[in-house]
Each structure stands twice: as C-alpha cells, then as structure tokens.
ZAMARGU-4260 file (C-alpha; in steps of 0.2 Angstrom, whole numbers, plus 5000, padded with zeros to 4 digits):
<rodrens>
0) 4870/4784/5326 | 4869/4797/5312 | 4856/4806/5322 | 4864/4806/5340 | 4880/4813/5333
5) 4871/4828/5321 | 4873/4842/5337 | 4892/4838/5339 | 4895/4841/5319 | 4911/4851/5315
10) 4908/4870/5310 | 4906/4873/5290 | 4919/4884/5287 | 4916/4902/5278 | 4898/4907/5273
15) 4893/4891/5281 | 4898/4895/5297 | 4882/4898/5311 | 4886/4906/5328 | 4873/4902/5342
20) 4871/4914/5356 | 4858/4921/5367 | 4854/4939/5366 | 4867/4949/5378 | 4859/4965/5385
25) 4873/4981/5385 | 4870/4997/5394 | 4889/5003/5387 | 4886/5014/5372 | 4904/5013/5366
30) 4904/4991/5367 | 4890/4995/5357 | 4895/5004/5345 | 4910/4994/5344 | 4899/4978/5341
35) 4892/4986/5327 | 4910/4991/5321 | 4915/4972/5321 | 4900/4964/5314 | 4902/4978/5299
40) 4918/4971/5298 | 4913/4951/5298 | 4897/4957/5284 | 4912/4966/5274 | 4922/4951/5273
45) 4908/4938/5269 | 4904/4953/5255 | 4923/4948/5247 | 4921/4929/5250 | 4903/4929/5241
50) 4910/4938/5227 | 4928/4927/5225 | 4914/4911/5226 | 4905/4918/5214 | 4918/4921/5202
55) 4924/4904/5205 | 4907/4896/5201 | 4907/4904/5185 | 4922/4900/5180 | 4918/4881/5185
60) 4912/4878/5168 | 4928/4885/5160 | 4942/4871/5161 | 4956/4884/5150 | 4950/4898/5165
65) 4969/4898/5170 | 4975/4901/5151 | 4959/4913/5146 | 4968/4924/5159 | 4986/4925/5154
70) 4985/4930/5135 | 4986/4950/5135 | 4971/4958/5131 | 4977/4973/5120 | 4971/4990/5118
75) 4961/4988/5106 | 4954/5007/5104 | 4972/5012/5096 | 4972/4999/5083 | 4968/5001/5064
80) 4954/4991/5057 | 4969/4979/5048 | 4978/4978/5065 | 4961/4974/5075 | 4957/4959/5061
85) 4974/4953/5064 | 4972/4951/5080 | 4956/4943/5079 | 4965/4930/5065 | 4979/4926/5078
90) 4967/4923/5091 | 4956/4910/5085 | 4970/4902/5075 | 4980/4901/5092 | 4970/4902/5109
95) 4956/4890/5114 | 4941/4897/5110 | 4933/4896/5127 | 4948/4908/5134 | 4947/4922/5122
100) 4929/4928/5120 | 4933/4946/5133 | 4947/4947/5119 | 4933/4945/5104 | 4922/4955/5110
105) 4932/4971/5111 | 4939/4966/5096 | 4923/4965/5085 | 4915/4983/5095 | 4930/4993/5092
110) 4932/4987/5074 | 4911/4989/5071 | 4912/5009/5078 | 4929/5011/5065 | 4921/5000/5052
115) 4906/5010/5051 | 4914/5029/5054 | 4923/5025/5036 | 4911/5018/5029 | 4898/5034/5034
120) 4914/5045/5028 | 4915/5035/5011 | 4896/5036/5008 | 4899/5055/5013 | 4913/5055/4998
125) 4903/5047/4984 | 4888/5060/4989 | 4900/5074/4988 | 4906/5068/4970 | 4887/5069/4964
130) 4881/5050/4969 | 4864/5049/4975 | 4861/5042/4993 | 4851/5026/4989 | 4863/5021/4973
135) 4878/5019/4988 | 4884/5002/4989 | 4902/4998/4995 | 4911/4982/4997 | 4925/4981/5009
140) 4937/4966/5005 | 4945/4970/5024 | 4926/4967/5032 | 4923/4951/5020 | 4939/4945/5030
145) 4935/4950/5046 | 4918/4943/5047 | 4924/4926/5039 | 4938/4926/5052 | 4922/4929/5067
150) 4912/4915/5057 | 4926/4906/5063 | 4927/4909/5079 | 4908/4908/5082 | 4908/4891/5074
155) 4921/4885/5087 | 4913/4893/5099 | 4895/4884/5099 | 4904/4869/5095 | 4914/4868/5109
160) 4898/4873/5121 | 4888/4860/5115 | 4903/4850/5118 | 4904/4857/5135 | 4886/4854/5143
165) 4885/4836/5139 | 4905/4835/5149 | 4894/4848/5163 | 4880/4836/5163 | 4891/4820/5164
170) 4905/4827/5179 | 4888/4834/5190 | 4881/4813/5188 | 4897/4807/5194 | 4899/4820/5208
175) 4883/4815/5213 | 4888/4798/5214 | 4903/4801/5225 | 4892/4810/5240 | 4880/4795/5238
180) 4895/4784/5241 | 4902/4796/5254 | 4884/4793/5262 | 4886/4775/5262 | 4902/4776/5274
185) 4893/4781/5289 | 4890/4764/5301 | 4897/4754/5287 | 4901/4737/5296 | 4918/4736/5291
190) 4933/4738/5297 | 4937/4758/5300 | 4955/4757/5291 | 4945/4749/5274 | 4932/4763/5277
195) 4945/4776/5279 | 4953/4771/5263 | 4935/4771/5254 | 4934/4789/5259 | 4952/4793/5252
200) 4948/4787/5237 | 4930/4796/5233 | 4939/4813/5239 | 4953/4811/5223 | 4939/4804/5213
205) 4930/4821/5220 | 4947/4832/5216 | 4946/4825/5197 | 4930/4825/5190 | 4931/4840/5182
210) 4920/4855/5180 | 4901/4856/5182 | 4887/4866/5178 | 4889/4884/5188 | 4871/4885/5193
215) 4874/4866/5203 | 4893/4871/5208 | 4889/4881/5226 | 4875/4869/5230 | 4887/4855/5226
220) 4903/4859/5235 | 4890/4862/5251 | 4882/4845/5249 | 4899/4836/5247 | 4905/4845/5264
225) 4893/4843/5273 | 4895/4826/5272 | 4913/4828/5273 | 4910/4834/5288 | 4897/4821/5295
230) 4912/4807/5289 | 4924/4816/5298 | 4911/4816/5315 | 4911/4797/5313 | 4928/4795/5312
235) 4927/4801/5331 | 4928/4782/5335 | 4945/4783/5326 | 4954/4798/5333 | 4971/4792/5327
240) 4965/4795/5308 | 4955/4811/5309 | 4968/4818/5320 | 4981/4816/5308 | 4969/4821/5294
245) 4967/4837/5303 | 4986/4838/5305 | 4989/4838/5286 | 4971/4849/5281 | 4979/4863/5295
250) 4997/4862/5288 | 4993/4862/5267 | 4977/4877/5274 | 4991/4888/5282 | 5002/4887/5266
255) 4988/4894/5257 | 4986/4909/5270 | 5004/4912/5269 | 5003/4913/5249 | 4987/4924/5252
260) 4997/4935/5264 | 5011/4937/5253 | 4999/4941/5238 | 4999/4958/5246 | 5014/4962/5241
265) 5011/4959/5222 | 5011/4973/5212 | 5002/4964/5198 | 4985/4969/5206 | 4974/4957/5192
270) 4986/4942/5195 | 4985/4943/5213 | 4967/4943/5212 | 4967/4928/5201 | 4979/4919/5212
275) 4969/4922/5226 | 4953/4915/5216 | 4964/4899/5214 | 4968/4896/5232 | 4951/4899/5237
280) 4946/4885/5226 | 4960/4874/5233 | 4952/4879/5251 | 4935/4873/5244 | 4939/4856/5233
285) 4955/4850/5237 | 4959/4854/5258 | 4946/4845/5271 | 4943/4854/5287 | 4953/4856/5303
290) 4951/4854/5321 | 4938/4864/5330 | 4954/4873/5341 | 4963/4881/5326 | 4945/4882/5311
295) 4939/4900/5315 | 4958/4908/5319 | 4965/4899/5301 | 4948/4904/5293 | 4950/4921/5300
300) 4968/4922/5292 | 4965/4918/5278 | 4946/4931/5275 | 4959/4944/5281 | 4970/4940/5267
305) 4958/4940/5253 | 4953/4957/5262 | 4969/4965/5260 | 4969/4959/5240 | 4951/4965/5239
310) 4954/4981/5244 | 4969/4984/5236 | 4958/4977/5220 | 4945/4991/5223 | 4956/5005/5227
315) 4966/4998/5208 | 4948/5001/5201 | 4946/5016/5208 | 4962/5025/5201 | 4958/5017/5183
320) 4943/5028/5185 | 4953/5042/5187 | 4965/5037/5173 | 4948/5036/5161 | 4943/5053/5168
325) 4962/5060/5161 | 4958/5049/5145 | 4943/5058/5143 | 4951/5075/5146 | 4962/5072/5134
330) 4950/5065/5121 | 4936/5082/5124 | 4954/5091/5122 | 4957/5083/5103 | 4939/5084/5099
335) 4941/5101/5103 | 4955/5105/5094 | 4946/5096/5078 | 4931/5105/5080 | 4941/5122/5077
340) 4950/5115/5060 | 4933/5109/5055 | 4924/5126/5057 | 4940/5137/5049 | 4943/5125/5035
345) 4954/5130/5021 | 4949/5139/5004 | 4965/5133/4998 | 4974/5119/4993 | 4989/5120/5003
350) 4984/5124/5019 | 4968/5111/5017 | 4982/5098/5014 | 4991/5103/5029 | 4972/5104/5039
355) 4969/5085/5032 | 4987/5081/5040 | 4983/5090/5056 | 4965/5080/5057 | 4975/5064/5054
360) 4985/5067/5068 | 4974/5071/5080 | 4963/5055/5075 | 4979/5044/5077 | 4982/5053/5095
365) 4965/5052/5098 | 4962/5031/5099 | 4979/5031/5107 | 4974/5042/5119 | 4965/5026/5130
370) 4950/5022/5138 | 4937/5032/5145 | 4923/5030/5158 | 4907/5019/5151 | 4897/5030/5156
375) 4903/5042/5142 | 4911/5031/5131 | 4897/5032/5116 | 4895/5049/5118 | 4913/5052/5117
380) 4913/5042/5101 | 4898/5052/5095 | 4907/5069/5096 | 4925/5064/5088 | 4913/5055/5074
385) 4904/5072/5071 | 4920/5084/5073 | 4929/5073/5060 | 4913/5071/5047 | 4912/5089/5049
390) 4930/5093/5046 | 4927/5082/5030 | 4910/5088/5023 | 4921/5103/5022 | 4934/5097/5015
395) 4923/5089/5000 | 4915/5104/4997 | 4931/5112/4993 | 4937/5099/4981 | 4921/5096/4972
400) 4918/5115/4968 | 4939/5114/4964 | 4935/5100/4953 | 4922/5109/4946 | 4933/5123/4942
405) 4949/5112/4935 | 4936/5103/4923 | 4931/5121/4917 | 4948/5127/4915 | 4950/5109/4906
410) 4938/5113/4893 | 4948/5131/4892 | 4964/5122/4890 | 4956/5112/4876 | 4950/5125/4866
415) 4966/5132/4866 | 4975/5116/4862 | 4964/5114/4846 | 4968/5131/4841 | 4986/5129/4843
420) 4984/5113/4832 | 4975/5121/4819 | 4987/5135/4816 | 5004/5123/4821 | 5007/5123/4801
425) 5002/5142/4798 | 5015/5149/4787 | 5010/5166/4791 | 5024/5172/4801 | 5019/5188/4803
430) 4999/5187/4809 | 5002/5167/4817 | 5018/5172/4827 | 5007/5186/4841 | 4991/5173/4841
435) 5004/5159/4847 | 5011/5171/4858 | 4993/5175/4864 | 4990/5157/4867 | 5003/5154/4879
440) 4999/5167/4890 | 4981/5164/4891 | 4987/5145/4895 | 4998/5152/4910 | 4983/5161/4916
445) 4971/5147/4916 | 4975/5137/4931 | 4974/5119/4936 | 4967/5107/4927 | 4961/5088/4934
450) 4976/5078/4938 | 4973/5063/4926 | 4971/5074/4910 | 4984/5088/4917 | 5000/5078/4911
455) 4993/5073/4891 | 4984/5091/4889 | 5001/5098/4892 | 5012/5087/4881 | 4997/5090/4865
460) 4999/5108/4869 | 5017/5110/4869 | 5018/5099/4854 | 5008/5111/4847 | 5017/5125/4851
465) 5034/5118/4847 | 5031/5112/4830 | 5025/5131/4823 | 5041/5138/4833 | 5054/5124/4824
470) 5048/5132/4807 | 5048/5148/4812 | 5066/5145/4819 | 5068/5138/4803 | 5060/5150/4792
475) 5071/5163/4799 | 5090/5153/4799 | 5088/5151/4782 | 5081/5170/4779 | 5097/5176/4791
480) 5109/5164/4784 | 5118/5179/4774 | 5119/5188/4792 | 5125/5172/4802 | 5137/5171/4789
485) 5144/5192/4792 | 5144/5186/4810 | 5156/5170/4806 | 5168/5182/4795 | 5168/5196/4807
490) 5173/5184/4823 | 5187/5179/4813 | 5191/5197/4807 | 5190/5203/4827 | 5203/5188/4831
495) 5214/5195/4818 | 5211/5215/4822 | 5217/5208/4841 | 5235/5204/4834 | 5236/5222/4826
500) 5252/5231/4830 | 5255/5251/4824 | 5270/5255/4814 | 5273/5271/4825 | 5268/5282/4810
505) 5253/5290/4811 | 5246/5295/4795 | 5251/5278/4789 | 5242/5269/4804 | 5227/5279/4804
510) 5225/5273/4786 | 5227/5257/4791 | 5213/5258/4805 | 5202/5267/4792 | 5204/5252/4780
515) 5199/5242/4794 | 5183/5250/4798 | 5179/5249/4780 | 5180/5231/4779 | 5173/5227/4793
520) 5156/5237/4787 | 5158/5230/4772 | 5156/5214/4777 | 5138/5216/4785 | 5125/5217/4796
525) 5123/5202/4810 | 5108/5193/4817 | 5101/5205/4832 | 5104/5196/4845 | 5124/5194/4840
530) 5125/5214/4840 | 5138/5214/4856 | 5150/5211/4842 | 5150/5228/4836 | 5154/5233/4855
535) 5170/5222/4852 | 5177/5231/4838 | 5174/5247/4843 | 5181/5242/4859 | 5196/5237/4851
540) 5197/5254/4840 | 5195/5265/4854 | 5213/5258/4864 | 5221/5257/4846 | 5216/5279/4846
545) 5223/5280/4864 | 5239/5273/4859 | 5239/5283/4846 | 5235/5298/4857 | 5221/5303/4846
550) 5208/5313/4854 | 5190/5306/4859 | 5182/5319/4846 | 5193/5316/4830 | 5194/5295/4834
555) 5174/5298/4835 | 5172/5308/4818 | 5183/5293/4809 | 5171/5279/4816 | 5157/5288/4810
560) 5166/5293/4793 | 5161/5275/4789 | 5144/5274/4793 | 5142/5291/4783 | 5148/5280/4768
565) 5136/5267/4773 | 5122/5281/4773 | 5127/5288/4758 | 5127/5270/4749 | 5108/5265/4755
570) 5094/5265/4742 | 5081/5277/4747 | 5085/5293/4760 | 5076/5289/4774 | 5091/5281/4783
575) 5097/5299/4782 | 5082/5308/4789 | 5083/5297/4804 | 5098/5298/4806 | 5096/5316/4806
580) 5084/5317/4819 | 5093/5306/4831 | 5108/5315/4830 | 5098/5333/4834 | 5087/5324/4847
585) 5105/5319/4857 | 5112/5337/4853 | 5095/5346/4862 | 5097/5332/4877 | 5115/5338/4880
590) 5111/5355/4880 | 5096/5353/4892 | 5106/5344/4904 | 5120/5357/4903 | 5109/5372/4908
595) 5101/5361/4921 | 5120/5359/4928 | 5126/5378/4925 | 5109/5383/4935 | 5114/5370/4948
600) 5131/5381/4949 | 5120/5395/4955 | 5115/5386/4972 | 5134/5387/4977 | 5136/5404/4972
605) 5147/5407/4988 | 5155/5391/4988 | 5175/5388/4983 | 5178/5381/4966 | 5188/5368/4978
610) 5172/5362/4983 | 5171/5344/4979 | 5153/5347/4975 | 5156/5363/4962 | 5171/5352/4956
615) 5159/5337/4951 | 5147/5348/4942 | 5160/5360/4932 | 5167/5340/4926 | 5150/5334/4922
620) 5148/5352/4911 | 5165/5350/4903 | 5160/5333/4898 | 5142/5335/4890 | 5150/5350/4881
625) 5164/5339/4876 | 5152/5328/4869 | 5141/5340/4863 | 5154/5348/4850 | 5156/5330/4843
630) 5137/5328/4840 | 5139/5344/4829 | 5151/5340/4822 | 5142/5324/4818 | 5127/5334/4812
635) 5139/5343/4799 | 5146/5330/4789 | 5128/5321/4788 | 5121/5339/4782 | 5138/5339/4769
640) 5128/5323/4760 | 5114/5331/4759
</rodrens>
C-alpha cells in the first residue's frame, strides 16, 4: 500500500520542495530574461532559508540559546583591565556557561592586547631605570585574578559539554525511536481514531525531546517529515482527520507569517533576526504541513518575510562597516595626534607632565572611540601600541638623565649640609657669618634633588643653618643690649618731647629745645636697624623751629651744634676728618649742580622770567644756594674745633 501511494506524497515544504516540469522552448528574449530574473530570485531566497537552518542547527545543541542572546554584550575595547575582569567575574558567577562564551571571548582578547601593552611598557620602565632585559620579572596580582576567574569559567565549560553529548547522544536515540514508531503506523490494523491518537502522541514526544547533535539535526528533522508526510498520505482513508489537521497546521503557519511580516517593522535589527530564527524553528518542529491548495502560497509568504528581515540584516551589516570605517578614522586621527607628542617630547618637567596628561587622554578616547574593520584591527592596535611606547621611551629618557641629575645635585646638597653642620657651632662671627651666607646661595642654586631625600635634606640643612644664626642673633643682643636699652629710653623721651608746649619766650624756649637735643644725644646710639628714630626727633624739632619762626639755616646750625659736641667728645680725631670730608664733598655737589642750573638759564636767554620753566630753575638755584650757605657754615664751626 506504502508503495502505490509514494507518487501522490505531499510536497516537502522549503529546501525540500522538487518541481517537475518538461523543458519549455522560448523564442521571447524578454520572458527569458525575466525567467532568469525569477529563478535568481527563488536561489536568493533558498540562500536566506539555508543560512536561518543552519543557524538553527548549530544552535540545537545549545538549550540556553534564547538566554545566551539576551545578556548585553559590552564594548569591551573601552574598558580598563579592572573593568574587563569584572565583567568576566559577573559572568561566570551569573550566566550559564554555555550562553556567554561570545561574551568571554572578547573579554579575554581585549584584556590579553591591554594586559600585555603595560606589561611591555613596565619592562620598557624597569630597562629605562638601569634593569637588564633577562632580569625582568613582574607579577600582576590583577592577571593572577583574571586568569583564576577564566580557570573558572573553562572548568564549567568542559564540564557542562561533557555533560551535554551524552544528553546530545541520548535525545538523537529517542528521536530515532519516535520515526521508527511513526513507521509503524502505516497499515497498522487498527482502528484509524487509535492510530491517529498514536501519531498525536510520538509528535509531542517529538516536540520535547530536547536538543541533538548539530551534525544529525538537518538529516533528522527531514527523516522525521518525511514520514510525517507519508502518515499524513495514509490518512487519505480518513479525510475528516487530516482535513482538520490541515485546518489547524494552516491557521497556527499563518500566525507565524503574520509575526514574520510584522518583524519588519522592528527596529531592533539582531532581535528581529533572532525572532525570526525562532519561528522558523516552530515551522520546522512544532507546525505539520498544510493542504496541497494553500503549501506553496503560505510557504511563499512566509520566505518573503524572512527576505525582508534578511535584507534589512545585511544592509544593518553594511552600515556597521561604515561606522568601523569612521572608528578607524577616528583612531588613525588619535594615533596621529600621539605620534606628534611623542616625536616633540618635552625637555622639561612641566610641559612633559602636561604631554603625559595629553597622552593619557588620547588613550582613554582612543578605546572609546569603537570598533574598527577586522581587516585592520591588529594593525590598528600595532600603531597606537608603538606611538604610545614611543611617546614613553621618551618620556623615561627624560627622567632617568633628570634622575641622574637630582642624585648629583643630591650629593652637592650633602656636601654642603656637612659643612653647614661642621661650622653650626663656629664662634667666629666674623669669618663663619659670609661662609654661611655663601652656603645658602650655592644651595638655591643647586636644583632639585630626588623626591624621597628632598624633604629630610632640607630639614638637616636648615637646622643647620638655623642653629649658627640663633647664636649669632644671640651673640649680638647681648653685645647691643646697651643700644636696645638707648632705643627703649629715647621712645619714651620722644613720647614726652610730643607733649612739649613753648612758653612764647624765645631765648627761654630755644634753651629748652637745646637741652633736649643734648639729652637725647646723651642717651645714645640705637641698634641700625632702629635708626628711623632719629627721623622722629628731628621731625619733631623742625615743627617746634617753625613755630617758633626760626629759620631753616639757624634751626639747622643748632641741631648740628650738638653733634659738634658729640665730635669733639670722641676719642681719636678721625670722626672729625670724616666729618670733614663729607661736609666738603656736599658743599662741591651743590655747587656743581648750581652752575649746571645757571647754564641751564642760558637756553632761555629770550624767555620771560614769568616762564614757568625759568621760574622752576631760578627756585631750584635759590634752594641749593640756600642750602649751600648752611653747609659752610657747617664747615666753619667744625673747622673752629680744630
């Protein structure tokens, strides 16, 4: 019976579908060509159902393929080594292994290329401090970590494979037991319902016996409907049944081409594709075929849909290729842009700093900057390797001639602490104070010195320095104690000067201000550095003279009456000689600079003595002349104590 009925068997639906036809001769070039249009068309949709069924029989073995494909995969490039072995951490802590090895993968390349740029530029660092090459060793507690976590994941990995084909191997025997018992229906003698409900029962068996091995699933799934197919055939003596079959395969086969048509609108271009995977697979396992009068039409439907979603796939991949062609753009840009720093790097510390910030930058945009085309990923990640190692063999050239340097000007420092320290108890003022002095220049002049030692070389040094300059302070308060003492006792005699009030009666007052003078010299010199204080009290006689209407040359001879005294009191006559000559040195600077003026005059030899010009030169004259009649004066009474 099984052989009589084998011509009138159903079509197998999608790439098992055979047309029969004799050859057609056609004179009409355009039907031709439009022929060859249409069957390019049917090869291009069996090309998209081939590659969805192959995806599908890979995935068979994968029964988390559904969860693998909703956890995000990350962009890996932009993240740090300590981000990238988080992630990894979160992973196989939190997914099932079988749906995150896309995920591990890019996780373990992009942390191997970041791992081993530091660890190049850490080998570069120890040569550059002085290390020979085959002494490097460096232990990375971050790597350690990362490669337990992998350890981890590999371990689960192989575990759950091994687990895996013998639940492959076990599902294929009992599929294969299901189309043996689906054999056995055909011209069973029993009754058709019993039959029918036989059949019913090996296709949900058939629906949940769970993945198989992907190099049996295609075979399989054509085995199983073909005899599907054959069942179906026999039910031919049972019309009622199959009909209804057919009514219920055709409704729940049209639901699925009405979601496939409305995938198109998904903007989600990778979950509409993965949906679409899934409803193929429904197609396939779940759905038997239809009547002959509506197979091809719903078939038909349903490869244009998966077109549409193909397309839209390829033309998706298409534009990504684009956007890595920007990336790349963008990354030649940085690499660029580091290149430059690296071949102008800084001779100076500053700027080198601000070149190591600029280099950081540019790294940080650079792995944020996205993916570019395989095709020139590694050599993309060769240049920016070799810009930045270049930018940093610099960079340690700098600082290790610069440490070279601050441990020389170390050693100068030293030298000049241990001579500051030798000499720190030195009680000769006069030939220690100027080496001291010496000292501390030459340390200003020095430079840098390595950071670690900077802060204690300075603190010894300035010790030093400090303790000689405390005795010497010392040393010199108590030598100056009589002068701090005149400058204590004239403060409080300025106080009282302040309050002094004339009695109107000048010869009587003038005395008074002539005893002042005396006591005030008689109390003694103060420390240099308080000498404003003789401006004070002079200050103070000179408004006491102008109230007294005393003129400038008379009031200046009295102040200088008591320094004559002074004079003529010293031991020794040298004072006198000096002051001597420093009176004549004034008195031949005034009358230079009033024949430079009178000659002046000769330039405005037809000008008006209302000239303001004239008139400012004729008061400087009268002034210097002024001044120069008290400076001979002056001269007089020092010659009278001679």
């Amino acid at each position: 019976m099984l052989d009589e009925k084998k011509d009138n068997l159903p079509e197998a639906e999608g790439n098992e579908k055979e047309t029969k036809s004799e050859p057609i001769a056609i004179e009409n070039p355009e039907e031709t060509e439009a022929l060859k249009k249409e069957n390019d068309v049917v090869e291009e949709k069996e090309d998209v159902i081939e590659e969805i069924d192959s995806s599908n029989a890979e995935d068979a073995e994968d029964e988390a393929n559904t969860q693998r494909h909703i956890i995000p995969v990350l962009d890996y490039h932009a993240l740090s080594m300590e981000r990238l072995a988080e992630e990894l951490q979160k992973l196989v802590s939190n997914e099932k292994v079988q749906a995150i090895k896309t995920h591990v993968d890019g996780i373990k390349y992009e942390f191997d290329l970041k791992f081993q740029e530091f660890l190049e530029q850490k080998k570069e660092d120890f040569i550059a401090e002085g290390g020979n090459e085959i002494d490097f060793r460096y232990s990375s507690p971050l790597k350690n970590n990362f490669n337990k976590i992998y350890g981890e994941y590999r371990d689960k990995r192989n575990q759950y494979y091994k687990n895996l084909e013998q639940s492959l191997q076990t599902n294929l025997k009992n599929r294969l037991e299901i189309i043996e018992e689906l054999k056995g229906l055909i011209n069973v003698e029993e009754n058709i319902n019993t039959t029918y409900k036989h059949f019913k029962d090996l296709q949900d068996r058939w629906r949940s016996a769970g993945p198989v091995p992907r190099m049996s699933y295609n075979n399989l799934w054509k085995t199983y409907h073909h005899h599907i197919e054959i069942f179906y055939d026999f039910l031919d003596l049972n019309r009622d049944l199959r009909d209804l079959d057919f009514k219920h395969n055709l409704e729940e086969k049209e639901k699925l081409v009405s979601r496939a048509e409305a995938l198109s609108e998904e903007s989600d271009i990778s979950k509409a594709f993965r949906e679409l995977q899934t409803l193929h697979k429904i197609w396939k396992e779940e759905i038997g075929p239809v009547d002959r009068e509506h197979r091809e039409d719903i078939w038909n439907r349903f490869s244009a849909a998966t077109k549409v979603i193909h397309d839209k796939r390829q033309e998706y991949f298409k534009n990504l290729d684009s956007i890595f062609e920007e990336n790349l753009k963008v990354k030649n840009e940085i690499i660029a842009k580091i290149a430059e720093i690296a071949s102008n790097t800084s001779d100076t510390h500053n700027v080198l700093q601000k070149q190591i910030k600029q280099v950081e930058e540019l790294r940080e945009a650079f792995f944020n900057a996205g993916k570019v085309p395989n095709k020139v990923n590694e050599a993309t990640w060769a240049s920016f390797k070799e810009a930045v190692r270049s930018f940093n063999r610099n960079k340690n050239s700098f600082y290790k001639n610069l440490k070279k340097q601050q441990q020389e000007n170390y050693e100068k420092k030293l030298e000049l602490v241990k001579l500051a320290e030798s000499l720190k108890d030195n009680e000769e003022w006069a030939k220690t104070t100027p080496i001291f002095k010496k000292i501390q220049g030459d340390w200003k002049k020095i430079g840098h010195v390595p950071r670690k030692f900077s802060d204690k070389i300075w603190q010894d040094f300035k010790n030093a320095c400090n303790h000689y300059f405390d005795k010497l302070h010392a040393h010199q308060n108590e030598e100056n104690k009589e002068e701090f003492e005149a400058f204590e006792a004239k403060k409080v005699f300025l106080d009282n000067l302040k309050e002094f009030q004339l009695t109107g009666e000048k010869e009587k007052d003038l005395e008074a201000i002539k005893n002042s003078i005396a006591e005030w010299k008689s109390i003694g010199r103060v420390p240099f550095n308080k000498k404003s204080i003789e401006a004070k009290f002079n200050k103070i006689l000179d408004a006491l003279f102008k109230k007294m209407d005393l003129g400038k040359q008379e009031a200046e001879l009295i102040k200088y009456g008591n320094k004559l005294q002074q004079l003529a009191n010293a031991k020794g006559g040298h004072l006198i000689d000096n002051e001597h000559v420093f009176i004549r040195r004034k008195i031949d600077e005034l009358k230079s600079s009033i024949r430079q003026l009178e000659n002046n005059l000769q330039f405005f030899s037809n000008a008006s003595e209302d000239n303001p010009l004239v008139k400012d030169v004729i008061k400087n004259i009268d002034v210097h002349k002024s001044d120069l009649s008290i400076w001979e004066e002056k001269l007089k009474k020092l010659r009278s104590l001679k």
